[in-house]
GUMAR-653138 format. One record per residue: residue number from 0; residue in three letters; chain; x, y, z of N, C-alpha, C in turn. Coordinates in Angstrom, 3 decimals, m for minus. Atoms other than C-alpha are relative to their C-alpha. Layout:
N
<atom k="NUM" r="ALA" c="A" n_u="X" n_v="Y" n_w="Z" ca_u="X" ca_v="Y" ca_w="Z" c_u="X" c_v="Y" c_w="Z"/>
...
// end
This chain:
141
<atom k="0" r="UNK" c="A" n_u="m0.745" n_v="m0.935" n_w="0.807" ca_u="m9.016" ca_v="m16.681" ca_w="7.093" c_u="m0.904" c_v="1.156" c_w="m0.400"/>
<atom k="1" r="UNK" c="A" n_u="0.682" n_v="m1.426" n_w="0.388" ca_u="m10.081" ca_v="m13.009" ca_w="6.133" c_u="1.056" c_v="0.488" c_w="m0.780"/>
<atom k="2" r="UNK" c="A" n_u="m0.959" n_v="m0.887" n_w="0.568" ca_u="m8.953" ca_v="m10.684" ca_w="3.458" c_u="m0.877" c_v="1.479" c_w="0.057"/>
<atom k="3" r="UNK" c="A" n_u="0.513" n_v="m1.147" n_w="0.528" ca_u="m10.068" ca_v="m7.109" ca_w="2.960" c_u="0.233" c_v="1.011" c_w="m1.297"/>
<atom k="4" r="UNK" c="A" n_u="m0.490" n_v="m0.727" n_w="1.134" ca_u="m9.938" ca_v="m4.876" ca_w="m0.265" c_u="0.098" c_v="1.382" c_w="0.195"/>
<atom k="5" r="UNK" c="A" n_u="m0.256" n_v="m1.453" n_w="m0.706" ca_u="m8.750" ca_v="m1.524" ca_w="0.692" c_u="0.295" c_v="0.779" c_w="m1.520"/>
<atom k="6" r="UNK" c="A" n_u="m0.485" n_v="m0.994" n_w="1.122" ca_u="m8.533" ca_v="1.750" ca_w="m2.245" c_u="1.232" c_v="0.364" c_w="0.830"/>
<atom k="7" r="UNK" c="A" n_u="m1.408" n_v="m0.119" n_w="m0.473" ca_u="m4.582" ca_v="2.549" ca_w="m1.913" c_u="0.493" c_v="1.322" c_w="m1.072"/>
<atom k="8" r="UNK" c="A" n_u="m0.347" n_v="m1.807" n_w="0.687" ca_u="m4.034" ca_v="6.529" ca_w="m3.136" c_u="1.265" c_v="m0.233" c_w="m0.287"/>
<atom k="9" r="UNK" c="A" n_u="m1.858" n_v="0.509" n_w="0.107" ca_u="m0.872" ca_v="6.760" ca_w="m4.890" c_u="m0.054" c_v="2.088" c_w="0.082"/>
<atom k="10" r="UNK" c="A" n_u="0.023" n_v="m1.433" n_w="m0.454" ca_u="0.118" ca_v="10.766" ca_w="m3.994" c_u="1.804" c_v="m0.052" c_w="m0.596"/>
<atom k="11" r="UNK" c="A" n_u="m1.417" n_v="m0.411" n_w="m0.165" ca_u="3.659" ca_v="12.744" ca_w="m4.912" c_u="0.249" c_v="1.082" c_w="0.604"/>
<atom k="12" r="UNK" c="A" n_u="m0.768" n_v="m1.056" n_w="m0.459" ca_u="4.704" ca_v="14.023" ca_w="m1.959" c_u="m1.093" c_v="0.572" c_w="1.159"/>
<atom k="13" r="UNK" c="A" n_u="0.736" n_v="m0.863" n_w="m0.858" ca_u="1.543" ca_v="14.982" ca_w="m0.017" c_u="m1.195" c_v="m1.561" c_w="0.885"/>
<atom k="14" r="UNK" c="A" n_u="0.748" n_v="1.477" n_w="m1.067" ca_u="m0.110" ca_v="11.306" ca_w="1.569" c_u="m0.003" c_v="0.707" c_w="0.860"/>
<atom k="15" r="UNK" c="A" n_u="0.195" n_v="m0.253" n_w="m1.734" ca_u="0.866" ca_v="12.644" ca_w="5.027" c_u="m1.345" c_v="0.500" c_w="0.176"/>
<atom k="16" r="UNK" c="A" n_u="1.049" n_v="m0.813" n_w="m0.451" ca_u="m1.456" ca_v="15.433" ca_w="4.536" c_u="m1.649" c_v="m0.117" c_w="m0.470"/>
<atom k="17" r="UNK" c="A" n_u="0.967" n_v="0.587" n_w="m0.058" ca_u="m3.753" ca_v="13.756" ca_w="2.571" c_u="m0.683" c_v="m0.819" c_w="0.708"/>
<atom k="18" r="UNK" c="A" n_u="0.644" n_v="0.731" n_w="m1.207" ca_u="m4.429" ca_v="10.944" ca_w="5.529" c_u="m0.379" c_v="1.206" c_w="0.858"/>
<atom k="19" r="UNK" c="A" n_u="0.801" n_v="m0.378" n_w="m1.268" ca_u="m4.651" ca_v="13.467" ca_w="8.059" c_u="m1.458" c_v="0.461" c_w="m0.700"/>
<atom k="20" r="UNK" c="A" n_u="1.418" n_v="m0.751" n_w="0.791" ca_u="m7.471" ca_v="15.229" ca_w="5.916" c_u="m1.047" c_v="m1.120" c_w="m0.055"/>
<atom k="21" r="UNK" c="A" n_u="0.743" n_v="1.435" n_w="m0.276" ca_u="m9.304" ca_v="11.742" ca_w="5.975" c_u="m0.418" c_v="m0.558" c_w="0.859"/>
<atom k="22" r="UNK" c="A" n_u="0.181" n_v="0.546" n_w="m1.928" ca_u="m9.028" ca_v="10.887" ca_w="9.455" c_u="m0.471" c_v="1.733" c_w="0.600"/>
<atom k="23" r="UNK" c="A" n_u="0.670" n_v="m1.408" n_w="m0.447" ca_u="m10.278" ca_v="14.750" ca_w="10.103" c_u="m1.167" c_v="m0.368" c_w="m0.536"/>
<atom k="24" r="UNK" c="A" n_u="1.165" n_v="0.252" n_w="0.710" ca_u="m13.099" ca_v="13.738" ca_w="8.010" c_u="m0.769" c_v="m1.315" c_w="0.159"/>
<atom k="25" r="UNK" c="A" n_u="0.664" n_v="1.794" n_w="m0.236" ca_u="m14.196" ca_v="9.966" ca_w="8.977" c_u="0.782" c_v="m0.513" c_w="1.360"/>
<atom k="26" r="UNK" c="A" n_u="m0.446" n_v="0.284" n_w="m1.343" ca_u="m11.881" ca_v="9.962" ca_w="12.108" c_u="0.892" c_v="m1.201" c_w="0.125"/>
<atom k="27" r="UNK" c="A" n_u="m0.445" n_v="1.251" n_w="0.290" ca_u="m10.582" ca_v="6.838" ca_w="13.111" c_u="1.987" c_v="m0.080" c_w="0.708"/>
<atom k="28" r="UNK" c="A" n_u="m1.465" n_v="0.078" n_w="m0.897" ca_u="m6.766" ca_v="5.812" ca_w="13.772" c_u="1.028" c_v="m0.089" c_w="m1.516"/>
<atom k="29" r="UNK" c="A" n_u="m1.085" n_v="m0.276" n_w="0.716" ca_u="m3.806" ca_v="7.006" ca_w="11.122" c_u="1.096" c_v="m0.373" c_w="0.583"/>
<atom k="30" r="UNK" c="A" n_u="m1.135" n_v="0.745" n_w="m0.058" ca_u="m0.865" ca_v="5.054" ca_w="10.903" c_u="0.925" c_v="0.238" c_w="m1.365"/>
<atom k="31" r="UNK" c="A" n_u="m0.746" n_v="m0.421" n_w="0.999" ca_u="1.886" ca_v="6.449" ca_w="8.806" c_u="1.571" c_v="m0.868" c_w="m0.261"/>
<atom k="32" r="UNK" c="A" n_u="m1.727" n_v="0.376" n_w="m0.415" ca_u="5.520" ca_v="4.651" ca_w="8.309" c_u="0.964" c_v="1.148" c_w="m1.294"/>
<atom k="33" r="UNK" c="A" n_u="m0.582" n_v="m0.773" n_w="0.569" ca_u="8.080" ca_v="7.021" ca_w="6.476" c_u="1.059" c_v="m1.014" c_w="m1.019"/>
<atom k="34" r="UNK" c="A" n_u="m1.337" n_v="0.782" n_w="0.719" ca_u="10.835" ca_v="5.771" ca_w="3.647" c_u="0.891" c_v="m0.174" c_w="1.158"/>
<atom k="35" r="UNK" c="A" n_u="m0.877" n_v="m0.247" n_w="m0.904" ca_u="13.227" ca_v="6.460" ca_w="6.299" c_u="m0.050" c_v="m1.042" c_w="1.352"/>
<atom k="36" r="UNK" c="A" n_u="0.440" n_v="1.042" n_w="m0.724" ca_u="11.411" ca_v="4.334" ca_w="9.290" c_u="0.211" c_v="m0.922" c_w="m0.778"/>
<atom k="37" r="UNK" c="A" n_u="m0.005" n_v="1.247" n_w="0.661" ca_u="10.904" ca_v="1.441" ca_w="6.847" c_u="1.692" c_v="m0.291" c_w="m0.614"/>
<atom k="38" r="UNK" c="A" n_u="m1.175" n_v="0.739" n_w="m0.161" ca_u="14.667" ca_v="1.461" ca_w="6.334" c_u="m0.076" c_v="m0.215" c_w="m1.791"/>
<atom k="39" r="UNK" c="A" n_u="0.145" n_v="m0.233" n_w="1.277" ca_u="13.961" ca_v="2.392" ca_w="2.229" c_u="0.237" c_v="1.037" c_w="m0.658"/>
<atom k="40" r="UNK" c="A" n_u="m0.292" n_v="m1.050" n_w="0.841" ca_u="15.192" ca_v="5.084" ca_w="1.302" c_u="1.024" c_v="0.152" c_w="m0.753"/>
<atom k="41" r="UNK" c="A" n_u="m0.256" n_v="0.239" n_w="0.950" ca_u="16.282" ca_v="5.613" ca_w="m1.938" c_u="0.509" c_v="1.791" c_w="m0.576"/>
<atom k="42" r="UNK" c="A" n_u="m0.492" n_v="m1.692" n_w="0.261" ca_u="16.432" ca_v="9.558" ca_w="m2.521" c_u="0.019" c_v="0.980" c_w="1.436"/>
<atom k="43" r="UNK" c="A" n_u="0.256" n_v="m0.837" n_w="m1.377" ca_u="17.017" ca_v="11.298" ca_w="0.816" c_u="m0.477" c_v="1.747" c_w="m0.196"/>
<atom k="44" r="UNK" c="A" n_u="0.967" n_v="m0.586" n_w="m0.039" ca_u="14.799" ca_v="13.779" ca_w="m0.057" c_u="m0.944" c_v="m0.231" c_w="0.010"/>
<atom k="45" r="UNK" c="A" n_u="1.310" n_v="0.564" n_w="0.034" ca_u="12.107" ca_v="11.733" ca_w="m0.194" c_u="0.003" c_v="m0.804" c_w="1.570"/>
<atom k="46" r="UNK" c="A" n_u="0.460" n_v="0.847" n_w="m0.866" ca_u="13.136" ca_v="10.253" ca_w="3.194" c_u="m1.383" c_v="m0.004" c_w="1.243"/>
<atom k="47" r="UNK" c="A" n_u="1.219" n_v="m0.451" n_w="m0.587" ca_u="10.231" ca_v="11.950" ca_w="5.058" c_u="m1.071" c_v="m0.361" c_w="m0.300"/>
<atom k="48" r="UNK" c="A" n_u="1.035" n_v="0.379" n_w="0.337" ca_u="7.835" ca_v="10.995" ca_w="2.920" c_u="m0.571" c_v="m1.939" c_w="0.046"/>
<atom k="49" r="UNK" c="A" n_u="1.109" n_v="1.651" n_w="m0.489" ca_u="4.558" ca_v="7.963" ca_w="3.359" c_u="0.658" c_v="m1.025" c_w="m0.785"/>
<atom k="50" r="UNK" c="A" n_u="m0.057" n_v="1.480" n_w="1.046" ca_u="5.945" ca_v="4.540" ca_w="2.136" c_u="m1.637" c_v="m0.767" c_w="m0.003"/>
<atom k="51" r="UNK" c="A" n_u="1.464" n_v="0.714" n_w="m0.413" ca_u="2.825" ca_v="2.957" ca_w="3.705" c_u="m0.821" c_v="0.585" c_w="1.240"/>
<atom k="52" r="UNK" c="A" n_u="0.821" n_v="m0.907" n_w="m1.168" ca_u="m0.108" ca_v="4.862" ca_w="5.321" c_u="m1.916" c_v="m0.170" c_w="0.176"/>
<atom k="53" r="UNK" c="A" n_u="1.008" n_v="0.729" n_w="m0.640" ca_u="m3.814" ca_v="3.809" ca_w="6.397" c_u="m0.784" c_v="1.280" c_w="0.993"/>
<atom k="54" r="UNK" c="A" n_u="0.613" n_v="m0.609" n_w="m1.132" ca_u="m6.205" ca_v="5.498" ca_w="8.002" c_u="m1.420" c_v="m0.930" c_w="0.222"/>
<atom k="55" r="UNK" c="A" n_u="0.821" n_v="0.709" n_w="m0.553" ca_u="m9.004" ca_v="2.983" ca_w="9.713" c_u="m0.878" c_v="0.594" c_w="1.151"/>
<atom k="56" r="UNK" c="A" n_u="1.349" n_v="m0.464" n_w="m1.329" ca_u="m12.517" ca_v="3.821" ca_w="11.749" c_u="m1.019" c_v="m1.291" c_w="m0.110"/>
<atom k="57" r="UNK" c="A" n_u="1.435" n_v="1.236" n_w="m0.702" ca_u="m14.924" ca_v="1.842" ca_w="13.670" c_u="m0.891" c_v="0.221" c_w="m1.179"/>
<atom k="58" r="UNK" c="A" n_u="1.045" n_v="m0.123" n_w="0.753" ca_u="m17.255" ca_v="3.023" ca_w="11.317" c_u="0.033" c_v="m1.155" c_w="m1.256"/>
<atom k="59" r="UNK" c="A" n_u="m0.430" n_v="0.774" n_w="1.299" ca_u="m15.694" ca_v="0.644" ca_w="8.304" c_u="1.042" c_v="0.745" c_w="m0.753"/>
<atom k="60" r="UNK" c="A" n_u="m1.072" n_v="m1.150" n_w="0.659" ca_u="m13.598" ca_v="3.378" ca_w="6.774" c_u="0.826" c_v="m0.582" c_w="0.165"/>
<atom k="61" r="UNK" c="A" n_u="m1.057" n_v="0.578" n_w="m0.313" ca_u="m10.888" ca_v="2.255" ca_w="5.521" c_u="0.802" c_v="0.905" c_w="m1.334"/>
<atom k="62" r="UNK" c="A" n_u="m0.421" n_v="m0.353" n_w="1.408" ca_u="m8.140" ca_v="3.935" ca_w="2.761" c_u="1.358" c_v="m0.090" c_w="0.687"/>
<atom k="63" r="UNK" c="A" n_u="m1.625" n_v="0.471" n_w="m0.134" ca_u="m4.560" ca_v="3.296" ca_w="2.378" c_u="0.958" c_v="1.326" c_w="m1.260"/>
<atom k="64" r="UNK" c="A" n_u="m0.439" n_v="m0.867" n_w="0.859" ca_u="m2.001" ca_v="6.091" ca_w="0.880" c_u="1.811" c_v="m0.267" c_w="m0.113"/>
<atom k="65" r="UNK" c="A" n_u="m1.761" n_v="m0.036" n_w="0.009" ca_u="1.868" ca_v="6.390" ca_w="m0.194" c_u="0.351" c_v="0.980" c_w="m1.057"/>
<atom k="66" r="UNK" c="A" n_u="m0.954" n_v="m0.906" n_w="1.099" ca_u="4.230" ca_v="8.796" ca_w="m2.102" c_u="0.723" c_v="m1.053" c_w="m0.577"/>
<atom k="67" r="UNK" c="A" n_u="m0.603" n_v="0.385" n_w="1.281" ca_u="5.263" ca_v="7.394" ca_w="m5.119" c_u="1.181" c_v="0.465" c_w="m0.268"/>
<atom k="68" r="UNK" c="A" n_u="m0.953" n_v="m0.771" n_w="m0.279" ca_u="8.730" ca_v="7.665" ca_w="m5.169" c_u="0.540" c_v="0.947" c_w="m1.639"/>
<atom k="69" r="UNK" c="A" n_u="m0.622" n_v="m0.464" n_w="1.253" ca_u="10.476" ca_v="10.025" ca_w="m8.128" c_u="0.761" c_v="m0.833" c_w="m1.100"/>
<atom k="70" r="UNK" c="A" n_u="m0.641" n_v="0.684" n_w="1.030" ca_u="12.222" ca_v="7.296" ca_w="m9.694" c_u="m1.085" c_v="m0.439" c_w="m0.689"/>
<atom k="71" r="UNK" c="A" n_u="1.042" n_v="1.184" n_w="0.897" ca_u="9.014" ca_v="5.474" ca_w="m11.096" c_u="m1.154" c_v="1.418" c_w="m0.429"/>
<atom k="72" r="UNK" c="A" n_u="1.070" n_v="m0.742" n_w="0.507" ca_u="6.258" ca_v="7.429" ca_w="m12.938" c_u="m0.808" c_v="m0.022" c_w="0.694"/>
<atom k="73" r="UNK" c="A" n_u="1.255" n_v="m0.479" n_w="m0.687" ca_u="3.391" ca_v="8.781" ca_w="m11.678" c_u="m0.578" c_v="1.465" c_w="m0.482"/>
<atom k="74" r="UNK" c="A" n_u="0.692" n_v="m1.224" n_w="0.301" ca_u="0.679" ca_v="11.125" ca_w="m12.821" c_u="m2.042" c_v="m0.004" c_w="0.630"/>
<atom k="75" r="UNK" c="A" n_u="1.465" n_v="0.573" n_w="m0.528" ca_u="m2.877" ca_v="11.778" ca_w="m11.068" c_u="m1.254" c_v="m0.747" c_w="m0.680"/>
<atom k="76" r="UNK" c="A" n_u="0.951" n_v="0.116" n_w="0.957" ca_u="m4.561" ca_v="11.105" ca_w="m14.165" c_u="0.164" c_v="m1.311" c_w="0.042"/>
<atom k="77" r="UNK" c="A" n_u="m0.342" n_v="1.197" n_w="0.490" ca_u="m3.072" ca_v="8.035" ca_w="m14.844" c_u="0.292" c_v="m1.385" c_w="0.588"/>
<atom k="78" r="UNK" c="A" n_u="0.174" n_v="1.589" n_w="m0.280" ca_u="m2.201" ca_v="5.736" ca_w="m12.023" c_u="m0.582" c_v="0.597" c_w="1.343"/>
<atom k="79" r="UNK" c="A" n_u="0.155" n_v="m0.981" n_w="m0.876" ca_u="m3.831" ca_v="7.673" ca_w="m8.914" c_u="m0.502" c_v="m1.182" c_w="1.108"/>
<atom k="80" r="UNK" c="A" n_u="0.457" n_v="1.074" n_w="m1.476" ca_u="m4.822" ca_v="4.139" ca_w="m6.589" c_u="0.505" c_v="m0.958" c_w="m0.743"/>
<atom k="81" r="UNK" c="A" n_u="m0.627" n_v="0.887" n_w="m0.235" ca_u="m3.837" ca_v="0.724" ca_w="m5.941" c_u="m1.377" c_v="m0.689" c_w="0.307"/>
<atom k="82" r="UNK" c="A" n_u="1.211" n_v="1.090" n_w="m0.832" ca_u="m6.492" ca_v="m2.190" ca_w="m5.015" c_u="1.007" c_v="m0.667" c_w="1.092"/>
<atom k="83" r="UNK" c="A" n_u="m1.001" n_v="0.559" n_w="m0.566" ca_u="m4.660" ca_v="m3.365" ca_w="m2.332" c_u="m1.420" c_v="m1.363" c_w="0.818"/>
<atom k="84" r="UNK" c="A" n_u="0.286" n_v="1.135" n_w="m0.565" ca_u="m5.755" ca_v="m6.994" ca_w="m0.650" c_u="0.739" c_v="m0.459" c_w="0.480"/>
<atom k="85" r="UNK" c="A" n_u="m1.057" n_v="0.809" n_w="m1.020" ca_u="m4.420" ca_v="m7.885" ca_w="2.546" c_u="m0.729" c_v="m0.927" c_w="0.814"/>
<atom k="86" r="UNK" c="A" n_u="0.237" n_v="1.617" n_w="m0.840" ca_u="m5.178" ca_v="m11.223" ca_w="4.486" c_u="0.660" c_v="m0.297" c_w="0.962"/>
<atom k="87" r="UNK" c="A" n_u="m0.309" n_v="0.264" n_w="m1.233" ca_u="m4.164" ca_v="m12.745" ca_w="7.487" c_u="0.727" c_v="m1.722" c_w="0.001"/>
<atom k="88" r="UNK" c="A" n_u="m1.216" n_v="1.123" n_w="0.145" ca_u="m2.379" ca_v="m16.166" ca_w="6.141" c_u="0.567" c_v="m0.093" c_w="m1.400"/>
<atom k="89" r="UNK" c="A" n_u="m0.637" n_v="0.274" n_w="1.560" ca_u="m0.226" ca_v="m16.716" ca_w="3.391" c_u="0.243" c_v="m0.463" c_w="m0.503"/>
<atom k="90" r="UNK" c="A" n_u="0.782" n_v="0.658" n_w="1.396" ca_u="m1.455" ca_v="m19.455" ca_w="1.582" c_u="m1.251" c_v="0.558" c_w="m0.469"/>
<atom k="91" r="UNK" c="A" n_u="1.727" n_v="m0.793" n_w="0.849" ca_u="m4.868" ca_v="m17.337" ca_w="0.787" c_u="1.048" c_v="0.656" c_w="m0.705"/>
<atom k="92" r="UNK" c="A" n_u="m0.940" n_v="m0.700" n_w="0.902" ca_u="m2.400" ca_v="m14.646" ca_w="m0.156" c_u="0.625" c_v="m0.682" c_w="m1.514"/>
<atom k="93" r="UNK" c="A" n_u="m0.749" n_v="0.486" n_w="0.872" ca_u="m0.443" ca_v="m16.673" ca_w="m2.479" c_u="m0.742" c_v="m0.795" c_w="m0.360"/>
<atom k="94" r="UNK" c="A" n_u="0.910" n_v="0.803" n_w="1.022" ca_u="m3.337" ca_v="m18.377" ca_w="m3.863" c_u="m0.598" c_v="1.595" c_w="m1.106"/>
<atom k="95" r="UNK" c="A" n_u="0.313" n_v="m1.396" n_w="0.259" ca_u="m4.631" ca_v="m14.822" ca_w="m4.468" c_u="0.507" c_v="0.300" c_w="m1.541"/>
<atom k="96" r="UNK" c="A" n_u="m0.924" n_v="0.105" n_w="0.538" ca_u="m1.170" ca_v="m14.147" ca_w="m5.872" c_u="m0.027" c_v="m0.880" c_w="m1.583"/>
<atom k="97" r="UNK" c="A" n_u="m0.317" n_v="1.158" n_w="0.699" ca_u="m1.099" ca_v="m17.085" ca_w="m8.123" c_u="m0.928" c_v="0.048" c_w="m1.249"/>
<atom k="98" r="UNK" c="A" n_u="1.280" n_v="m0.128" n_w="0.689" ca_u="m4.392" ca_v="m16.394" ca_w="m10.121" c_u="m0.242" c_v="1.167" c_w="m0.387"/>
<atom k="99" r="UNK" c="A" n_u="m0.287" n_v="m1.541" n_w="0.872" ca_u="m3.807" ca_v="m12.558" ca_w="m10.674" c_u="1.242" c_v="m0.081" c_w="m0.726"/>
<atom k="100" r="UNK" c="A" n_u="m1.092" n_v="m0.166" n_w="0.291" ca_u="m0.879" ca_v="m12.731" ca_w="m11.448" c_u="0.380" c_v="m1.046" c_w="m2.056"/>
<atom k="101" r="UNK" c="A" n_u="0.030" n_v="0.506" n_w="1.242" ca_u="m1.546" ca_v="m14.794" ca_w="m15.066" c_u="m0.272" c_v="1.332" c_w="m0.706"/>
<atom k="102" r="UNK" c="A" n_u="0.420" n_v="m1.496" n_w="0.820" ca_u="m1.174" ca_v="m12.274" ca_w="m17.832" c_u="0.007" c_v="1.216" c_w="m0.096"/>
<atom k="103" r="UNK" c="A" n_u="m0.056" n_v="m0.933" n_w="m0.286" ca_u="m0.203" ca_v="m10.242" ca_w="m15.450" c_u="1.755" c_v="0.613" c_w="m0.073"/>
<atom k="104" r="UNK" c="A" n_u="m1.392" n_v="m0.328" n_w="0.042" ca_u="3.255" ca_v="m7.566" ca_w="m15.310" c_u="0.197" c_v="0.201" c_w="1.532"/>
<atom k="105" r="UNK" c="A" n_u="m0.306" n_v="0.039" n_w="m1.502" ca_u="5.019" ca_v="m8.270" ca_w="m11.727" c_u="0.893" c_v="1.639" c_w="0.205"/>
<atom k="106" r="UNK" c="A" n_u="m0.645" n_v="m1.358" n_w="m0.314" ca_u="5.929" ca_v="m4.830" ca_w="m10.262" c_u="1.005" c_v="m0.454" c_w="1.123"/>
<atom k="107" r="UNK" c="A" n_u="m0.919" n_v="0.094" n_w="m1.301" ca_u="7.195" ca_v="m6.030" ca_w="m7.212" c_u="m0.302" c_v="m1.729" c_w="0.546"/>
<atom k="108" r="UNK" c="A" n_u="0.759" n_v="1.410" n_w="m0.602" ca_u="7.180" ca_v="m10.046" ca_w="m6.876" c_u="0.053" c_v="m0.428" c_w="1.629"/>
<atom k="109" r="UNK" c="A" n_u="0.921" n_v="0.547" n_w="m1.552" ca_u="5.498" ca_v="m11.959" ca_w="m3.825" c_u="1.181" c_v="m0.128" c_w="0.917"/>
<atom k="110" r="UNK" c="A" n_u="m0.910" n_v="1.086" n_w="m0.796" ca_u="8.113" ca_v="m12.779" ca_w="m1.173" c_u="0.055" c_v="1.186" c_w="1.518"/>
<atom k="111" r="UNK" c="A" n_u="m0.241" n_v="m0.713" n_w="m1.665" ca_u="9.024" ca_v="m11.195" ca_w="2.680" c_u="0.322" c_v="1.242" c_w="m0.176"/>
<atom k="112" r="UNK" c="A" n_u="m0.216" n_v="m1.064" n_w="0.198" ca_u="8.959" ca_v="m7.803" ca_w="3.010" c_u="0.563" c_v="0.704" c_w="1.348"/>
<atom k="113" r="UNK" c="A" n_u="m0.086" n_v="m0.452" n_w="m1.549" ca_u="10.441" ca_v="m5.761" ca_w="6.237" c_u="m1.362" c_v="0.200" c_w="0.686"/>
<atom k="114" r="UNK" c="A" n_u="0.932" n_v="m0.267" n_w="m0.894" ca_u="7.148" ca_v="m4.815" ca_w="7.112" c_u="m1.491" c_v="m0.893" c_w="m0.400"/>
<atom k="115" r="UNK" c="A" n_u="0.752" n_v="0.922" n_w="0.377" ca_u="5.217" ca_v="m7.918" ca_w="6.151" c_u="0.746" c_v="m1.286" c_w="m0.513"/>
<atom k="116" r="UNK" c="A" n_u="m0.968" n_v="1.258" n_w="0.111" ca_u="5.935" ca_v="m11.815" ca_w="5.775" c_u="m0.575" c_v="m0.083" c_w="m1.405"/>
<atom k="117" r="UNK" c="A" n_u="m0.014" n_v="m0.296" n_w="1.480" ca_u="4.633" ca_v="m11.263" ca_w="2.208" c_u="m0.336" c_v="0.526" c_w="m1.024"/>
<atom k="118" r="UNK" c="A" n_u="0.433" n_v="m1.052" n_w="0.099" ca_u="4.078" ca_v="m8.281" ca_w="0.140" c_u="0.354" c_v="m0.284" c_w="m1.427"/>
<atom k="119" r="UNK" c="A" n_u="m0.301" n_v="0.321" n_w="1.708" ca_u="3.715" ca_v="m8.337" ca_w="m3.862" c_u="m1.021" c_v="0.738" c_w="m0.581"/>
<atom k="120" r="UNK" c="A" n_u="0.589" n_v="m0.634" n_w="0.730" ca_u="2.788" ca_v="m5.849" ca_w="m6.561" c_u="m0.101" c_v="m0.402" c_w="m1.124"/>
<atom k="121" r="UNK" c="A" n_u="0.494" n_v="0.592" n_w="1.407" ca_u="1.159" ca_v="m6.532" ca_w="m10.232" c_u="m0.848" c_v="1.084" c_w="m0.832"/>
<atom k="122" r="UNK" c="A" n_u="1.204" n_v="m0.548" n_w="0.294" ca_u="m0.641" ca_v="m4.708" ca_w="m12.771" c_u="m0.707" c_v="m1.228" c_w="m1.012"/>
<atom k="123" r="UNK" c="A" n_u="1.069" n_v="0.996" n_w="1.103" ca_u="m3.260" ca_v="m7.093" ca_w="m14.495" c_u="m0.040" c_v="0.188" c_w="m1.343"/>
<atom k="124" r="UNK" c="A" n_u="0.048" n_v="m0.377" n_w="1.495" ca_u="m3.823" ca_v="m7.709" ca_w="m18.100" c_u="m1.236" c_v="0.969" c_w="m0.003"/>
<atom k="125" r="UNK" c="A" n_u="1.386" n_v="m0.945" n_w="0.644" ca_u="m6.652" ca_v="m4.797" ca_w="m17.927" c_u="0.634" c_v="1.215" c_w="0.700"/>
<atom k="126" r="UNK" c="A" n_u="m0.882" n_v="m1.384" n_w="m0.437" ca_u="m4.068" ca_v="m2.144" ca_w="m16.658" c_u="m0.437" c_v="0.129" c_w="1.665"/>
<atom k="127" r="UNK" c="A" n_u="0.531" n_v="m0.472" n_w="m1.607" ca_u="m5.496" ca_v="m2.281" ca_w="m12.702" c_u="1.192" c_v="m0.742" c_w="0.407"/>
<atom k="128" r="UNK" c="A" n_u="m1.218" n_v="0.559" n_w="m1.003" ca_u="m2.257" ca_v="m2.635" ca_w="m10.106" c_u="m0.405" c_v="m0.171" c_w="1.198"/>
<atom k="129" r="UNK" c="A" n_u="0.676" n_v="0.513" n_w="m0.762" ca_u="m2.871" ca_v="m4.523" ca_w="m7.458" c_u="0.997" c_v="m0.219" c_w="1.272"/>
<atom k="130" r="UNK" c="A" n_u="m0.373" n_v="m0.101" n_w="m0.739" ca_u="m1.287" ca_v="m4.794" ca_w="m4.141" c_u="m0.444" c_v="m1.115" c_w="1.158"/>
<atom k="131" r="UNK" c="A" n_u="0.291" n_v="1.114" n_w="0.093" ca_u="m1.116" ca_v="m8.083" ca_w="m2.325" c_u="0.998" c_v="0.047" c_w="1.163"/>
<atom k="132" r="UNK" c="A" n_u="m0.737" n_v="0.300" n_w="m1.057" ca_u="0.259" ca_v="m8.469" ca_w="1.439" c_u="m0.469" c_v="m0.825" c_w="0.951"/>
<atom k="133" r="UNK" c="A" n_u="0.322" n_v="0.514" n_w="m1.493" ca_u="m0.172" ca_v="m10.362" ca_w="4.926" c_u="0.009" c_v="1.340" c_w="0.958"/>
<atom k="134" r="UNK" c="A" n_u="m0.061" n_v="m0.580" n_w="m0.887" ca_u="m1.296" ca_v="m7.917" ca_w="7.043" c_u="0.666" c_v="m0.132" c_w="1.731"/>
<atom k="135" r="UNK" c="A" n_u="m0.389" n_v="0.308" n_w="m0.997" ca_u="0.664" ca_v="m7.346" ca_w="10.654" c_u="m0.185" c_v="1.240" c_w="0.712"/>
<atom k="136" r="UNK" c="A" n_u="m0.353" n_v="m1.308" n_w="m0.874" ca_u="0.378" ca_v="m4.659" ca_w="13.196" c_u="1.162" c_v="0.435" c_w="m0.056"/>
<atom k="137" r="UNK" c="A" n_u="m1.158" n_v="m0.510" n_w="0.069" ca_u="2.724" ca_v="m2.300" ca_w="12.859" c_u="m0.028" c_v="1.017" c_w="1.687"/>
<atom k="138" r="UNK" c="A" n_u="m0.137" n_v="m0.225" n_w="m1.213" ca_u="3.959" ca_v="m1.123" ca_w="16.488" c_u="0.694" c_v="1.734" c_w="m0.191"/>
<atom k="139" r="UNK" c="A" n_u="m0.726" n_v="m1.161" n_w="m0.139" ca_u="5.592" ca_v="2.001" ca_w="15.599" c_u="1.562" c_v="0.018" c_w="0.070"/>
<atom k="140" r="UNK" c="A" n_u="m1.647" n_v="m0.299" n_w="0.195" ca_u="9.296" ca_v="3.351" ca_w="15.266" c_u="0.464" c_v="0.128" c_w="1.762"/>
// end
C-alpha cells in the first residue's frame, strides 16, 4: 500500500490557468476534468470550470487544483488549499478516514465517488480540510 500527500489549491474560477502556469514551470503531465465532464454541474456557468486538476513531473512535483464552486464560500485568505491524501486501497483510506475524522466537521462523507471508489472531505478540529480518496487513472472524456 502507498499514500501520497499532495497541496490541493482551492482557486475561483482560474485552476485551468493556474495548472497550466505550473506545468510551464516544473513541466510534467496536467490532467484537468471539468464540472461538466465529471457529470456535476451545479451552476452552468461554472460548467467549464476544474472540479479536479493535477499537474505531476518525473521530477516529484506534484500539486492538485479546483474551482470552488459559488455556492460554498471561498476567500484566498482564508481557505486557499486542501491536504489532499490519496492511496491505492481502501482500507488504508478508511483507516485514514476513521482517525481524522474524530472531532472532526464532515464536508463531504467517505463513500464512492464517480471518479473514485472512495472520496471524502473533513476539516479537522484545528481548522485544516483535508481531502481523502483512492486514487485511479483517469482516462479522459
Amino acid at each position: 500500500m502507498a499514500i501520497e500527500t499532495v497541496a490541493h489549491l482551492n482557486f475561483r474560477g482560474t485552476a485551468a490557468q493556474a495548472l497550466a502556469f505550473y506545468q510551464s514551470v516544473f513541466e510534467g503531465q496536467l490532467v484537468a476534468v471539468t464540472y461538466s465532464q465529471a457529470g456535476a454541474v451545479q451552476d452552468p456557468a461554472e460548467a467549464d470550470q476544474v472540479m479536479w486538476g493535477q499537474v505531476t513531473a518525473e521530477n516529484g512535483f506534484a500539486i492538485m487544483a479546483y474551482d470552488v464552486p459559488s455556492r460554498l464560500a471561498w476567500s484566498a485568505g482564508e481557505n486557499p488549499f486542501f491536504v489532499s491524501v490519496r492511496g491505492d486501497a481502501e482500507d488504508e483510506i478508511r483507516g485514514f478516514w476513521d482517525k481524522l475524522s474524530r472531532g472532526s466537521a464532515i464536508v463531504q462523507p467517505l463513500a464512492p465517488a464517480a471518479w473514485s471508489p472512495l472520496y471524502g472531505m473533513l476539516k479537522d478540529r484545528f481548522g485544516v480540510t483535508w481531502v481523502l480518496d483512492v486514487a485511479t487513472h483517469y482516462a479522459g472524456a
